[in-house]
C-alpha positions as CSV (number, residue, x, y, z in Angstrom):
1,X,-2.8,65.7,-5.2
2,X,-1.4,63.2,-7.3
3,X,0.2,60.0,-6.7
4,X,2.1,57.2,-8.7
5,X,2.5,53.8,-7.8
6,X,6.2,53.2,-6.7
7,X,6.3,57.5,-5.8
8,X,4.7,59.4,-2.5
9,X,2.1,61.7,-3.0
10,X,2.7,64.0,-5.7
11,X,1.4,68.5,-5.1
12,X,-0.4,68.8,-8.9
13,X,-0.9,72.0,-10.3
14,X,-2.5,70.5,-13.5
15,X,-5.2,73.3,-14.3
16,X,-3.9,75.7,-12.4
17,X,-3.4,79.4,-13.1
18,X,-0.3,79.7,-11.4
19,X,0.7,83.2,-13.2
20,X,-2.2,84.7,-11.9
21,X,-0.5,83.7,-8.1
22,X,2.5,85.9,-9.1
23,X,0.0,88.7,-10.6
24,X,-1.9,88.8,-7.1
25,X,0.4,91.6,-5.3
26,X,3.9,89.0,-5.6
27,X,6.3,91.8,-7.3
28,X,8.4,92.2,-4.6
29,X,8.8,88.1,-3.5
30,X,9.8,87.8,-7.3
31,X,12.3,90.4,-7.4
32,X,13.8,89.4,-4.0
33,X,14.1,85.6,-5.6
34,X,15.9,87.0,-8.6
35,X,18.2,89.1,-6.8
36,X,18.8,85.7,-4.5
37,X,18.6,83.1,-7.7
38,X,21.3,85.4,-10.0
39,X,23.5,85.7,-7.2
40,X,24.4,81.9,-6.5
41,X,23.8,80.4,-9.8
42,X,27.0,80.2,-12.3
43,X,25.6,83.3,-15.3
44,X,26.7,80.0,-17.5
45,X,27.1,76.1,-18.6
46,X,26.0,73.6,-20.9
47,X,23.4,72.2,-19.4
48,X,20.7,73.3,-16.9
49,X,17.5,72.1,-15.8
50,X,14.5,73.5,-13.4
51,X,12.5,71.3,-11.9
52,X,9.1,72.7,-10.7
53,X,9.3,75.3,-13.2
54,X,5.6,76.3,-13.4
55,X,5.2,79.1,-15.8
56,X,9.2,79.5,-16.8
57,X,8.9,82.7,-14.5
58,X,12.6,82.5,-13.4
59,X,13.7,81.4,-16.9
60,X,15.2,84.6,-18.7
61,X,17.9,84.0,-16.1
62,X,19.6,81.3,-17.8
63,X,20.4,83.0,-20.7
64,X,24.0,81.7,-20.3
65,X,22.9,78.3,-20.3
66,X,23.3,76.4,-23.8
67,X,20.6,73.6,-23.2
68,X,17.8,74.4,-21.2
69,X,15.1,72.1,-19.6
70,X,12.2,73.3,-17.8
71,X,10.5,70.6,-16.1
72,X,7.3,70.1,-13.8
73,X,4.8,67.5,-12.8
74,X,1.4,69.5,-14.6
75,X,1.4,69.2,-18.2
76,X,-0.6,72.5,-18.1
77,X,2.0,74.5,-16.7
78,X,4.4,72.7,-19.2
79,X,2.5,74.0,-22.3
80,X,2.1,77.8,-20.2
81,X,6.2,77.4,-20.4
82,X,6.3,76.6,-23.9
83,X,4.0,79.3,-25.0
84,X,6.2,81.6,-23.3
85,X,9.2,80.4,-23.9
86,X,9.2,78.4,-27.4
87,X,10.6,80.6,-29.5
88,X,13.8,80.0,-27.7
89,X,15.2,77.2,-29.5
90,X,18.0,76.8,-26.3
91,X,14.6,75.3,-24.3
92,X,13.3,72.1,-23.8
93,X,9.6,71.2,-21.9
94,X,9.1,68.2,-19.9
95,X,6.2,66.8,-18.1
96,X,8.0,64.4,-15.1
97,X,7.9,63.2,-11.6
98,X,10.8,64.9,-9.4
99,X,10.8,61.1,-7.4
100,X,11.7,59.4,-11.5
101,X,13.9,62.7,-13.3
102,X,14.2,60.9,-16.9
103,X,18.0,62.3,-17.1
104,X,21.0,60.1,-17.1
105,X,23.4,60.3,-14.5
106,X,25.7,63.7,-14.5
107,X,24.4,64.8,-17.0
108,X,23.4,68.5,-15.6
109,X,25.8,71.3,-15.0
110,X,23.0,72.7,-12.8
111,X,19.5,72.2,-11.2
112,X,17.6,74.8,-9.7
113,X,14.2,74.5,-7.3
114,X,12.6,76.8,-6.0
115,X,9.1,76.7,-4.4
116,X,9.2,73.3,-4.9
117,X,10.3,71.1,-2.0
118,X,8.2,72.5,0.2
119,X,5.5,70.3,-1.3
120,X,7.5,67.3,-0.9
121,X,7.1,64.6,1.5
122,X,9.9,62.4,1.0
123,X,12.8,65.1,0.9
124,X,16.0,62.6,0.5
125,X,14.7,60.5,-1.8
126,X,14.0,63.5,-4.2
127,X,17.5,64.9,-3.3
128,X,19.3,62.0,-4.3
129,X,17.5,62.0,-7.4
130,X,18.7,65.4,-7.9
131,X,22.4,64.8,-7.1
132,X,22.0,61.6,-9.7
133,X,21.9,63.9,-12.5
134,X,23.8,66.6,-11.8
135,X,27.9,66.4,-12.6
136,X,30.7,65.9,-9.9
137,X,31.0,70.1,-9.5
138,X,27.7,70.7,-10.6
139,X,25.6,73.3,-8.6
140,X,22.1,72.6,-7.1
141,X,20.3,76.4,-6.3
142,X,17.5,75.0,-3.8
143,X,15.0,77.6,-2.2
144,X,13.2,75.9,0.9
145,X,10.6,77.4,3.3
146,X,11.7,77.9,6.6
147,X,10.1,77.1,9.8
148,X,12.3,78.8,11.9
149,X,11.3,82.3,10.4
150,X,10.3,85.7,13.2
151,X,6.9,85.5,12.6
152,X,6.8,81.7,13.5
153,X,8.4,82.5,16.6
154,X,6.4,85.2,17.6
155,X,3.4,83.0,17.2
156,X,4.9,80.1,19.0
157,X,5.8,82.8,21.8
158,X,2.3,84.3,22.6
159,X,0.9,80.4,21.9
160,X,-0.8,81.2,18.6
161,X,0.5,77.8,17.1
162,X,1.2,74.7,18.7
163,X,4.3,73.4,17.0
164,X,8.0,74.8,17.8
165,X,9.9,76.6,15.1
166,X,12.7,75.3,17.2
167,X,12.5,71.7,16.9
168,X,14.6,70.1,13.9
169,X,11.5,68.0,12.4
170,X,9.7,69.2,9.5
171,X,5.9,70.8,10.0
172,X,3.3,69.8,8.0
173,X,0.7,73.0,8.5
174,X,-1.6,71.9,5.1
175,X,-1.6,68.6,3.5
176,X,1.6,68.2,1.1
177,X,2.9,71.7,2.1
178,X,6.0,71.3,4.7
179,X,8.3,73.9,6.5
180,X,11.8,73.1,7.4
181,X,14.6,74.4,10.1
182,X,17.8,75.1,8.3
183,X,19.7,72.9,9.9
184,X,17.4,70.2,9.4
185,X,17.7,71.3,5.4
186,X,21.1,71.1,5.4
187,X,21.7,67.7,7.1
188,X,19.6,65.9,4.3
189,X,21.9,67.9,1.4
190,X,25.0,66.5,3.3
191,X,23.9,63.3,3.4
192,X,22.9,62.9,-0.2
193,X,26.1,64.0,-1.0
194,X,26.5,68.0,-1.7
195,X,28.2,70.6,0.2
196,X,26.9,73.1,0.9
197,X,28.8,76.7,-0.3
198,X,27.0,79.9,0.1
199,X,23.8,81.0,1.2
200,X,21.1,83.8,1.5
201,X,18.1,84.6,4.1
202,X,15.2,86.0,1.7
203,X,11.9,88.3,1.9
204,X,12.7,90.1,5.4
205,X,10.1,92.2,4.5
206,X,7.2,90.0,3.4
207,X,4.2,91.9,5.2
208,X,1.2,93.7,4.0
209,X,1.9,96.6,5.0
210,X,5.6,97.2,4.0
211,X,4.3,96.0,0.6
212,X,1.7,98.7,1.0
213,X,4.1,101.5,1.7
214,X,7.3,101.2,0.0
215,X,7.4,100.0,-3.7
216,X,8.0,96.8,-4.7
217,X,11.7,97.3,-6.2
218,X,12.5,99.2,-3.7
219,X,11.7,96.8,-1.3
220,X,13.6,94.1,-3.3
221,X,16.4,96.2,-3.5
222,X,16.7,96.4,0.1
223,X,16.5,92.5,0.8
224,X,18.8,91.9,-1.5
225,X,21.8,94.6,0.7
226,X,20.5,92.1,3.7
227,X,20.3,88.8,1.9
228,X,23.7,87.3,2.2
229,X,24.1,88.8,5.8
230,X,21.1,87.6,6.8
231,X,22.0,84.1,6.0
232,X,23.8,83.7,9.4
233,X,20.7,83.8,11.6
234,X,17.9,82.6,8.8
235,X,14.9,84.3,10.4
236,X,13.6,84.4,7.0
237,X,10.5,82.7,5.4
238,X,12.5,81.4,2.4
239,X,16.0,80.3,2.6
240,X,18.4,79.9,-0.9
241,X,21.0,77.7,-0.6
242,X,23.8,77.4,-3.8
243,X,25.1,73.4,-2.8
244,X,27.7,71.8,-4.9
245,X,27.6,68.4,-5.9
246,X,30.3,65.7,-4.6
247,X,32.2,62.8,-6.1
248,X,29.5,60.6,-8.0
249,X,28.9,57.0,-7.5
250,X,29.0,54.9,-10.9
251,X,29.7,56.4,-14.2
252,X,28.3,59.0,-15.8
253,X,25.3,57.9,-18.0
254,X,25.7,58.0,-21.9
255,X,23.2,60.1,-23.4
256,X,20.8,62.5,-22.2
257,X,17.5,60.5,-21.3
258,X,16.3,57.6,-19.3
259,X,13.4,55.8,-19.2
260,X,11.5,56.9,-15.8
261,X,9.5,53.3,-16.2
262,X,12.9,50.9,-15.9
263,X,15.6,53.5,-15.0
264,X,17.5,52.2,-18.8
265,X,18.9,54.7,-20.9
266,X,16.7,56.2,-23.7
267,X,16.5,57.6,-27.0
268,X,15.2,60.5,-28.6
269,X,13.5,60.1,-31.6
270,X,10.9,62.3,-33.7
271,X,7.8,61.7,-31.7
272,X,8.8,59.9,-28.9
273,X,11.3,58.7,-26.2
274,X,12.1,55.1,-26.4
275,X,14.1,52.2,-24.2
276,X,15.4,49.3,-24.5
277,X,12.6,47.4,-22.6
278,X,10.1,48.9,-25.2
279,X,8.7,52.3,-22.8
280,X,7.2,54.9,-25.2
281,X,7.3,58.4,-24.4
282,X,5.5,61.2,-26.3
283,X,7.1,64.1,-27.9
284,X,5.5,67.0,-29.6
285,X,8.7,69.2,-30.9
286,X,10.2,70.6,-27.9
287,X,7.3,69.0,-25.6
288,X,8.3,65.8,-23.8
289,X,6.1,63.5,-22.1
290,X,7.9,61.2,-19.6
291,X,5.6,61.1,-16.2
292,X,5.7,57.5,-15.3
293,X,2.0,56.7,-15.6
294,X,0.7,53.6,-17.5
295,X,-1.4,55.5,-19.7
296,X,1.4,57.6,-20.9
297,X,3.8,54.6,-21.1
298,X,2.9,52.3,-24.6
């Protein structure tokens, strides 16, 4: 756990060997995300960035995409991106704090999260950061843990676990790591100015011993023929919402970056990222370094 003066508390997966997560017996959650992930985001645009993108696991999706960013707070999992995914001239690697995104405003013609806000305590501010950057139009593909999932009822039912899947407030069941009711979710989107357009319930069948018995693209296969149905009820453990973006409040920024430090609008150069108040950010080729820390900041 990380945190930065100014920002809450920060979930760090600096050091961490996230691929081997996925590798441990996840085929089937992966697949079902896919299905889920290529169904509501546009096949292409311009410009799209994915915050909390670990690994790059979800990024051969984007292949329609002309400018690519994959984004995350760990450095480590940065570079695990770019080893995977350098060759790809179309990509770009930063190291930032979803609470200070170092993009001007509307500059994205789509943002995607996923596994990602449910490490995030202050959910509105870091949804308002996301609508800042993305264009009037633009489309925001948010995956959220829900709380309001069947085996979270059945556990409140027989008195397993004392807090209500019912109740609109988010759960906190492990330091940093929150579960949300739907329409809890969908109230903060509204208010930080997106509307909401399509949706889809996923991993109906996340238990042992389905994944046991019945292949793992198989398995996929058949969430994804109950996915967009199931979005009506939303007993699922992970929800996928596609959200649009409304009108946008000021004028779109000029340029691409901005300084995290003072918010004023940057510019790329060879081996760094510089403002206007003097902020240096590092760059190594298609490696950029813009976490607001003092250390990093010269």
């Amino acid at each position: 756990m990380s945190e930065v003066q100014g920002s809450p508390p920060v979930c760090d997966y600096e050091g961490t060997d996230y691929e081997a997560f996925w590798r441990a017996g996840r085929t089937y959650e992966d697949l079902a995300e896919r299905i889920a992930l290529r169904a509501l985001l546009p096949p292409q645009g311009h410009r799209l960035v994915e915050i909390g993108a670990g690994f790059g696991r979800l990024a051969d999706l984007y292949a329609g995409y002309e400018e690519v960013y994959l984004l995350d707070y760990a450095r480590t999992q940065v570079e695990a991106a770019q080893r995977r995914w350098g060759h790809d001239r179309r990509f770009r690697f930063v190291v930032a704090d979803l609470y200070r995104l170092p993009f001007q405003p509307g500059v994205m013609d789509a943002v995607v999260m996923v596994r990602v806000i449910h490490h995030v305590q202050d959910v509105p501010r870091a949804l308002q950061e996301i609508r800042g950057i993305l264009r009037p139009g633009g489309i925001f593909v948010l995956e959220f843990a829900s709380k309001r999932h069947l085996k979270a009822i059945f556990r409140y039912v027989i008195r397993a676990q004392s807090w209500s899947p019912f109740s609109l407030e988010p759960v906190e069941f492990a330091p940093l790591h929150f579960d949300f009711h739907p329409a809890w979710m969908r109230a903060r989107l509204e208010e930080a100015g997106f509307r909401i357009r399509r949706e889809r319930a996923v991993s109906h069948f996340r238990h042992p011993w389905l994944k046991r018995l019945i292949r793992a693209p198989w398995l996929a296969r058949m969430d994804g023929w109950v996915q967009e149905v199931g979005a009506l009820w939303k007993l699922t453990p992970s929800v996928f919402v596609q959200a649009e973006a409304g009108p946008m409040e000021g004028s779109r920024g000029e340029g691409l970056w901005r300084c995290p430090a003072c918010r004023l609008p940057a510019v790329e150069q060879e081996e760094a990222v510089r403002c206007p108040a003097g902020h240096r950010w590092p760059r190594e080729g298609s490696l950029y370094i813009l976490r607001p820390l003092d250390e990093m900041a010269v």
